[in-house]
N, C-alpha and C positions, 0 to 999 in steps of 0.2 A: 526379093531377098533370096540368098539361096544359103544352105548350111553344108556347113565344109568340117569332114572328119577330123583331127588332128589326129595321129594315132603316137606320139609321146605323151599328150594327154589326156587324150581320149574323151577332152570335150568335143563339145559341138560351137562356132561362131555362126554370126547372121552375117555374111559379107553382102556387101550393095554388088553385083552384079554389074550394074555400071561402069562402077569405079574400082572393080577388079579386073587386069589384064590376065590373058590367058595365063602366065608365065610367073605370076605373082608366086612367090612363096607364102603360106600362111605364117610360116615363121615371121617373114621379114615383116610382116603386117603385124605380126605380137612385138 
């Protein structure tokens, strides 16, 4: 798992790594 900044929310997500492409926006994943 790896944790990815958001900085409009200034959480933190556990994204699979796997099933993350490089190019993915975190947005588009929320």
């Amino acid at each position: 798992m790896k944790i990815i900044k958001i900085p409009k929310t200034k959480n933190y997500l556990k994204i699979d790594i796997i099933t993350l492409e490089p190019e993915d926006s975190v947005d588009e994943i929320l």
